[in-house]
VEXTI-649925 format. One line per field, with one value per residue (C-alpha): x, y, z. Coordinates in steps of 0.1 Angstrom, whole numbers, padded with zeros to 4 digits. Example, Ala and Ser with C-alpha at 12.3 -4.5 7.8 and 13.67 -1.06 7.14 Angstrom:
2
u: 0123|0137 $
v: -0045|-0011 $
w: 0078|0071 $
REM end
This chain:
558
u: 0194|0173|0163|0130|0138|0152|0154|0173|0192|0239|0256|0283|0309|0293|0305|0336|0345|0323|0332|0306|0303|0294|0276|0280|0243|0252|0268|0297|0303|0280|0271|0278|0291|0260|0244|0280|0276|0238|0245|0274|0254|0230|0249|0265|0231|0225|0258|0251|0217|0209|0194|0198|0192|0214|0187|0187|0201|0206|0192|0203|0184|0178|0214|0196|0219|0219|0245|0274|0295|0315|0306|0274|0261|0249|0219|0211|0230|0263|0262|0259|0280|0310|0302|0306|0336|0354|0346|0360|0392|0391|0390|0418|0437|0451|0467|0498|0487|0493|0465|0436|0407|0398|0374|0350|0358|0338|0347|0332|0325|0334|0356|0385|0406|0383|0384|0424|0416|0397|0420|0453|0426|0456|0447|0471|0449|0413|0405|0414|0380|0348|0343|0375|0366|0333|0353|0382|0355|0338|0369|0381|0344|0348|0376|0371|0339|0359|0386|0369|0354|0387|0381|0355|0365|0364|0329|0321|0340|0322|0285|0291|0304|0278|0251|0244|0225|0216|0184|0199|0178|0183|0169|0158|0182|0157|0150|0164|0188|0185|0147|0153|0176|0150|0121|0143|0163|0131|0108|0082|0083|0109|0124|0103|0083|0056|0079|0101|0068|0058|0091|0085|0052|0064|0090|0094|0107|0077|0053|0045|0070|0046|0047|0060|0022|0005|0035|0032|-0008|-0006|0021|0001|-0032|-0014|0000|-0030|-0049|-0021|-0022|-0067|-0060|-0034|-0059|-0084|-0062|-0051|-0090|-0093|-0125|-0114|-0081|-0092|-0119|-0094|-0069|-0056|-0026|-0014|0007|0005|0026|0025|-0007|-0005|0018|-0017|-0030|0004|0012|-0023|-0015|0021|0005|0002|0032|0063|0091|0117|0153|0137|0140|0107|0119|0130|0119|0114|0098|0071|0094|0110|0084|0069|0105|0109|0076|0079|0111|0099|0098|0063|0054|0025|0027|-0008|-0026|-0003|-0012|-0048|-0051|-0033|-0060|-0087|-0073|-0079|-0114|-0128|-0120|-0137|-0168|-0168|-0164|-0195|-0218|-0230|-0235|-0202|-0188|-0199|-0189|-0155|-0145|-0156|-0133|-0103|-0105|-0103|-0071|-0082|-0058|-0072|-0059|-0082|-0112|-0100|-0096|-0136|-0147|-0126|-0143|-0174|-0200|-0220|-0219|-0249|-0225|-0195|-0220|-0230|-0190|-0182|-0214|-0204|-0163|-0173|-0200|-0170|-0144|-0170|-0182|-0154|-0158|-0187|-0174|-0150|-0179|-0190|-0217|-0216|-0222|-0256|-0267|-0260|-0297|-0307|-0308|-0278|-0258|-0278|-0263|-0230|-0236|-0249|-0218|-0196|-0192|-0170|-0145|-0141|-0110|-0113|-0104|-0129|-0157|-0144|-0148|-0188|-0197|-0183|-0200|-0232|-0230|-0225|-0251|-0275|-0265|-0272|-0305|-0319|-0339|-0346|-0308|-0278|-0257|-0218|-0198|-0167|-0142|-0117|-0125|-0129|-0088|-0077|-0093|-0090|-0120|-0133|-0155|-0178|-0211|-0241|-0257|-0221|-0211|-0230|-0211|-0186|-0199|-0168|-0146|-0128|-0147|-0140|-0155|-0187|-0192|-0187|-0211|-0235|-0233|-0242|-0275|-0288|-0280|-0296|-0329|-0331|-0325|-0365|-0346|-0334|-0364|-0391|-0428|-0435|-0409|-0408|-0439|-0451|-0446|-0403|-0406|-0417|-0385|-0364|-0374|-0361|-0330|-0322|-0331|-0309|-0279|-0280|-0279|-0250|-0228|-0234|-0229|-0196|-0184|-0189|-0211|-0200|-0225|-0253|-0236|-0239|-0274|-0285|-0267|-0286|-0319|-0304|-0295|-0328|-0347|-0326|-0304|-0324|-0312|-0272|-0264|-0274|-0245|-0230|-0239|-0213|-0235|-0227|-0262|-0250|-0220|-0212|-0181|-0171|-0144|-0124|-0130|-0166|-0163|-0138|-0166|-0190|-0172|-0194|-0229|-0260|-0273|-0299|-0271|-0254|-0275|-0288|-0250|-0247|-0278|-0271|-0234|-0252|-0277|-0248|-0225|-0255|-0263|-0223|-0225|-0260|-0239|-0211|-0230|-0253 $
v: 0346|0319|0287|0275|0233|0238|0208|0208|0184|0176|0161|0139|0166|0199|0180|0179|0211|0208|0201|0183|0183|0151|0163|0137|0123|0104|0070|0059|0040|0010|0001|-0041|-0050|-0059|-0022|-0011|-0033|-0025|0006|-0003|-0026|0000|0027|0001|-0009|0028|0030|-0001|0011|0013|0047|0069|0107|0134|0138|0109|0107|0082|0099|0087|0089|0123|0144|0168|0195|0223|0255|0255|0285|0274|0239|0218|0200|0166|0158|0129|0111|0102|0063|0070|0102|0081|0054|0076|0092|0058|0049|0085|0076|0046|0064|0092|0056|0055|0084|0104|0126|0159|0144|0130|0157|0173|0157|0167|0160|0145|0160|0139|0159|0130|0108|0133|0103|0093|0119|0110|0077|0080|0092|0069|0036|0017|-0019|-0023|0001|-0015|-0031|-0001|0008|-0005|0027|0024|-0021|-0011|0018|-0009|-0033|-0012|-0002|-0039|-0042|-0015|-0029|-0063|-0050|-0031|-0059|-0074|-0039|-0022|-0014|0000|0025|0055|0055|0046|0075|0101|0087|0087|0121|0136|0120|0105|0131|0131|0153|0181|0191|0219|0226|0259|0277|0279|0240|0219|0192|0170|0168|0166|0137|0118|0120|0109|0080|0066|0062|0087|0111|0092|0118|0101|0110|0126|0143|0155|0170|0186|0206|0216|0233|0248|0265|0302|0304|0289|0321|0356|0374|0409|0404|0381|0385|0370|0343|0331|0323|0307|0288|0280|0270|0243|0233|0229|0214|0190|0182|0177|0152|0130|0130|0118|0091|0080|0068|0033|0032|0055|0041|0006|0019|0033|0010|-0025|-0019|-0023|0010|0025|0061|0082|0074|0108|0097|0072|0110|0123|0096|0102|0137|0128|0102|0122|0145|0140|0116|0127|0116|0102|0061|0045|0020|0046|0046|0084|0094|0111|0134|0139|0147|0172|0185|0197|0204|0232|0243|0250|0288|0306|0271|0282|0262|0272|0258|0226|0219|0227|0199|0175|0183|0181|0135|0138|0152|0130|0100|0115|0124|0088|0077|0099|0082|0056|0038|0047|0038|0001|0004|0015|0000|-0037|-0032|-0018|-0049|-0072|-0054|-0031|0004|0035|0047|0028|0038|0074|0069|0055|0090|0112|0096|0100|0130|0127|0107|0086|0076|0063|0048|0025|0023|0008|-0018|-0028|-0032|-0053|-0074|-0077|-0086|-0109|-0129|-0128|-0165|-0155|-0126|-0147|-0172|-0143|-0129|-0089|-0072|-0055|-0092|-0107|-0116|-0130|-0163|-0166|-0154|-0173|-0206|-0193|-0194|-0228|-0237|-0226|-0250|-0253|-0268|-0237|-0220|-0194|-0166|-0170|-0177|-0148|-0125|-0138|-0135|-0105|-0089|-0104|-0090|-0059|-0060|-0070|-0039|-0013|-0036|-0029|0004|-0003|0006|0032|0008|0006|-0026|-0021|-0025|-0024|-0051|-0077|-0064|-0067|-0097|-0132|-0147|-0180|-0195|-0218|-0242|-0228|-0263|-0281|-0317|-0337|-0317|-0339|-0343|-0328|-0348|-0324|-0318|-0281|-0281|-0299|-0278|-0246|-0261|-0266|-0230|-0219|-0242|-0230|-0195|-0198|-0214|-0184|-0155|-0148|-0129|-0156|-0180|-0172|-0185|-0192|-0216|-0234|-0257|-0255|-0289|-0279|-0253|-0273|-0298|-0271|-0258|-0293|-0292|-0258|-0268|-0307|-0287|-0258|-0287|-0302|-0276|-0270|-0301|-0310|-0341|-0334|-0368|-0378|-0397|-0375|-0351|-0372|-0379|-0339|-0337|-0363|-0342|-0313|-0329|-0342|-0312|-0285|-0303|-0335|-0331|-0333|-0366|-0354|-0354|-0316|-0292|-0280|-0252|-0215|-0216|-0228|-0213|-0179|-0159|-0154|-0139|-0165|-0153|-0160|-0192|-0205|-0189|-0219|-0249|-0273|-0261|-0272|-0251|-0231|-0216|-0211|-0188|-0171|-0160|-0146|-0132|-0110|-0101|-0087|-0068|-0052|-0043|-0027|-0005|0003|0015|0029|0053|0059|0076|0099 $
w: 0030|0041|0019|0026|0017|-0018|-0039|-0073|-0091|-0093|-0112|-0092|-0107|-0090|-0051|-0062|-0048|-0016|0019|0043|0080|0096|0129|0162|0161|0134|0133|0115|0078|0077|0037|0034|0008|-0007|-0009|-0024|-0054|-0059|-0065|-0089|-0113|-0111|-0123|-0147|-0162|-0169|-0184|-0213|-0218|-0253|-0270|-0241|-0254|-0237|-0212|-0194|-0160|-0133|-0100|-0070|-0034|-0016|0002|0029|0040|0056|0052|0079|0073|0041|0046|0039|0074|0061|0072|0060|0028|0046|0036|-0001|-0002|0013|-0010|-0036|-0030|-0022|-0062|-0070|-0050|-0070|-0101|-0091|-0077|-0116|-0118|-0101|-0077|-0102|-0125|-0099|-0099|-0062|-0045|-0021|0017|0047|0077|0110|0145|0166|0141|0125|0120|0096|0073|0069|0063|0037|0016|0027|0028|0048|0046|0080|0100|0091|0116|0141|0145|0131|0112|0094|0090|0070|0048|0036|0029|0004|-0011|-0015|-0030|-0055|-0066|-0069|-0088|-0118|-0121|-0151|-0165|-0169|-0208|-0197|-0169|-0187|-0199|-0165|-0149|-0170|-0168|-0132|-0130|-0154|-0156|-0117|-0100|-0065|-0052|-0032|-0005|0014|0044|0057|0081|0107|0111|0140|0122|0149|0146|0109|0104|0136|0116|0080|0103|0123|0094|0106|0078|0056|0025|-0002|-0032|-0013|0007|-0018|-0043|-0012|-0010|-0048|-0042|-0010|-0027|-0023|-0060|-0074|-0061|-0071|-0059|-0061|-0019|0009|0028|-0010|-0014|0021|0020|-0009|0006|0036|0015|-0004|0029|0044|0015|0013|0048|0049|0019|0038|0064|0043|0026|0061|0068|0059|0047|0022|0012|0009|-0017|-0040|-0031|-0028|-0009|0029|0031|0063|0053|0022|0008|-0009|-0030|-0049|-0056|-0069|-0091|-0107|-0116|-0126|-0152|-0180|-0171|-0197|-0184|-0206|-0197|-0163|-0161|-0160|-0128|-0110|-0075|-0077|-0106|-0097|-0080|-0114|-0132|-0107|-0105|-0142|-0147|-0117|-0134|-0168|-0173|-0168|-0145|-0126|-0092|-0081|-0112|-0112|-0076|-0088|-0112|-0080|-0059|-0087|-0089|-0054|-0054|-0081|-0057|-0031|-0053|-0062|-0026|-0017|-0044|-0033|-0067|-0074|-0045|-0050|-0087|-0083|-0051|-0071|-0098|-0077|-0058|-0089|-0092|-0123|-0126|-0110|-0142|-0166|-0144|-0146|-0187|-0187|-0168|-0190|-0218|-0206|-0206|-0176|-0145|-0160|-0187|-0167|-0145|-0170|-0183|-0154|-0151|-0188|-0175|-0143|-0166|-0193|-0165|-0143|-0172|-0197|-0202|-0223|-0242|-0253|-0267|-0290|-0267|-0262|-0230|-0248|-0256|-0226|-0214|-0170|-0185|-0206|-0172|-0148|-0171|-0166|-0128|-0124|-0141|-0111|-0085|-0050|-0073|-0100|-0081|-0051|-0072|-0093|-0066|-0043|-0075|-0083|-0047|-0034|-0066|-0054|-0021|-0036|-0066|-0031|-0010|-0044|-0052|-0017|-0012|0025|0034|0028|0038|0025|0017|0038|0016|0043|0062|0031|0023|0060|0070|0059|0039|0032|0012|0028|0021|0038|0043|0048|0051|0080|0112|0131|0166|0191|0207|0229|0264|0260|0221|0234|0259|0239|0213|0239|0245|0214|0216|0248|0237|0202|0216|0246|0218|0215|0184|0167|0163|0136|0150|0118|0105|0144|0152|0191|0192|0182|0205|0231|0224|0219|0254|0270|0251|0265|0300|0297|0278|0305|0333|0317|0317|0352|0360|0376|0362|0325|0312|0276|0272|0280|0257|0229|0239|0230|0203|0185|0196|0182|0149|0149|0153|0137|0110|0098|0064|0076|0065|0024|0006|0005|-0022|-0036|-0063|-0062|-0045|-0014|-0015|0006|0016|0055|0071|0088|0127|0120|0097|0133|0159|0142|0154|0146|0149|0131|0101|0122|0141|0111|0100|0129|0138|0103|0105|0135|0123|0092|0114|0135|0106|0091|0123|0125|0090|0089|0120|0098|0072|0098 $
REM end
């Protein structure tokens, strides 16, 4: 009968009787030393934990199989299952050969000798091959690793044998191994959490079994619900809302570990790198589980986010705290607790307010008391000199505060692009600019000027007199003639640039600012595109970046 990708949990002890092929596409033995002994302490550290109930269990990474006659093909899972029957040799390695236990065997399409070797684990034959140099090694590392722990080998043999599980995956007959153990070995679909809870709810078991045509659509409507919500989490815009991290595959697992947060955890480590797998697991394997409804409330996390990432208040809400690093988990607590959307809405202003200006919370002041003036002090407190996390913090929540404050525009912070890109925080009025000393500086400078003063765009009649026009207009035409000009003149150079500082930046010898008023936050391609221009310029090339990130996301949300 065909298995459509069972999973379940073994104990160590139910291999024992087992025999596994080893198929050719597969490489030999390769676990360092290293790995081998990671896995010891590990087991080890389970061992000497304190108050473990009879539940608990050690669980070890996925063994994919797939059935081969009256042997298991492995899949994927050799390097572990071969580490693991060298510490079973080492535990049968006390006893005569009438009292070791059988052990499973690995049988190798390409390699038979191997199979023989593991068992005999001739020192004089390791370095025969390099399969047989990397299985000696481990050995020698497993016991080296129990010389001091000999009191102790006993307990060690049973928890290992009873309570180290590996997930057993089995594949369905149908599938191409080959394809299988490509996608597990080449880190395109690698056999993690996300992987593994989508097994679970794909299971034929879990279904009404009142008839194969009802089973299989409800089969394929989780499949494809599962498969529109990855799509969704694989949109940047989207992921860099809810989230803070860089992770490129398995975003589904954000969504799954949401649902899994109030599932129980009993006898499942909380470290353990697959948890959520766990949990999922003997949840769907309680009697009466109903695998629909379950997958109901996963889709349900995954909705709310994108009901939040829909409104555009929220949106801006949300996204602000998630980037100040506070837990999906805590914002999904504040709308449980809440009864309307108007409610959280205000939740959330109060958290950001409590977060943003803790300083004064913690100077008795309330969020309900907290008047424009007594926050306003609390700004023209922070300086250039008051830490970047704290300044990144105040300004990116004025950018947003501006963006939700302005009625003219739908726009959307990109929440994306402040994560991916590198940000700085900069004066707007800086220091007196340093005049370039580099030919190919001066001349790119020079660019910017001419280009600035042609831009009709970018000069406002009404702050420029007609006699600064007029000026401007020869510093264009002196500038242009200088870059065309063959031999490069430093001195006229200089020449123009004191005309520019004199009619654009006369105030750039002050001494800087250094106020949260003349403070702003630029991504760093812009803050290097500057150089060293005068203030104008300054502001006329931020100017137009914000008008074109505006159209772009004004075009987004059409």
């Amino acid at each position: 009968m065909s298995k459509n990708n069972e999973l379940e949990l073994k104990p160590i002890n139910d291999l024992l009787q087992l025999s596994f092929y080893i198929p050719a596409y597969q490489r030999g033995y390769r676990w360092a030393n290293r790995q081998v002994v990671e896995l010891l302490e590990d087991i080890f550290e389970f061992c000497n934990r304190k108050n473990k109930s009879e539940d608990d269990f050690y669980c070890l990474q996925p063994v994919v199989v797939k059935k081969r006659g009256d042997q298991w093909e492995l899949v994927d899972g050799q390097q572990r299952l071969t580490t693991i029957l060298l510490i079973l040799g080492y535990f049968n390695s006390r006893f005569s050969e009438d009292f070791q236990k059988q052990l499973y065997s690995l049988e190798y399409e390409t390699r038979p000798e191997s199979k023989q070797y593991l068992l005999s684990l001739d020192e004089s034959q390791k370095e025969q091959n390099i399969d047989f140099h990397f299985i000696y090694e481990a050995y020698s590392q497993i016991r080296s690793w129990f010389k001091d722990k000999v009191h102790r080998i006993n307990d060690i043999e049973s928890v290992f044998l009873n309570d180290v599980k590996v997930i057993w995956y089995q594949i369905d007959e149908s599938e191409d191994v080959t394809d299988v153990f490509t996608r597990l070995n080449m880190g395109k679909i690698p056999l993690v959490n996300a992987e593994l809870v989508k097994a679970l709810f794909l299971k034929s078991s879990n279904f009404d079994q009142d008839g194969k045509a009802a089973r299989h659509l409800q089969q394929l409507n989780i499949s494809q619900e599962w498969d529109a919500i990855e799509k969704c989490l694989q949109d940047d815009a989207f992921w860099y809302f809810v989230s803070n991290s860089s992770i490129r595959t398995n975003r589904i697992e954000f969504v799954l570990a949401l649902a899994a947060r109030r599932l129980g955890s009993e006898g499942i480590i909380d470290t353990d790198k697959l948890k959520i797998f766990l949990q999922f697991n003997h949840l769907l394997n309680e009697q009466n589980a109903d695998v629909v409804q379950e997958w109901l409330k996963v889709k349900q996390c995954f909705m709310t986010l994108e009901e939040w990432f829909n409104d555009r208040a929220l949106f801006h809400l949300v996204g602000y705290l998630i980037s100040q690093n506070v837990a999906i988990e805590d914002i999904f607590d504040l709308s449980d607790a809440s009864q309307t959307k108007y409610e959280f809405r205000q939740k959330l202003i109060k958290r950001i307010f409590v977060k943003s200006f803790s300083s004064l919370i913690s100077k008795g002041h309330d969020f309900e008391s907290l008047s424009k003036e007594i926050v306003e002090v609390e700004l023209s407190l922070l300086s250039y000199d008051s830490g970047a996390k704290r300044l990144r913090a105040i300004l990116l929540l004025f950018n947003i505060a501006s963006l939700l404050a302005n009625p003219a525009t739908n726009s959307r912070f990109q929440f994306e692009k402040f994560k991916l890109d590198d940000w700085d925080i900069e004066h707007i009025r800086s220091v007196a600019s340093e005049m370039p000393s580099v030919k190919d500086k001066q001349k790119t400078w020079l660019k910017n000027v001419v280009e600035y003063i042609t831009e009709d765009n970018t000069i406002n009649a009404e702050e420029r007199a007609a006699e600064d026009a007029n000026t401007a207009q020869s510093i264009r035409e002196d500038a242009s003639k200088l870059l065309k000009n063959a031999t490069f003149d430093n001195a006229q150079f200089e020449a123009i640039y004191e005309r520019v500082l004199t009619l654009y930046d006369p105030s750039a010898d002050e001494d800087v600012d250094n106020s949260l008023g003349n403070l702003t936050l630029l991504d760093s391609s812009t803050n290097r595109s500057y150089q060293n221009a005068v203030f104008p310029i300054k502001r006329s090339r931020i100017i137009a970046l914000d008008k074109q990130a505006a159209l772009l996301l004004k075009s987004k949300c059409r």
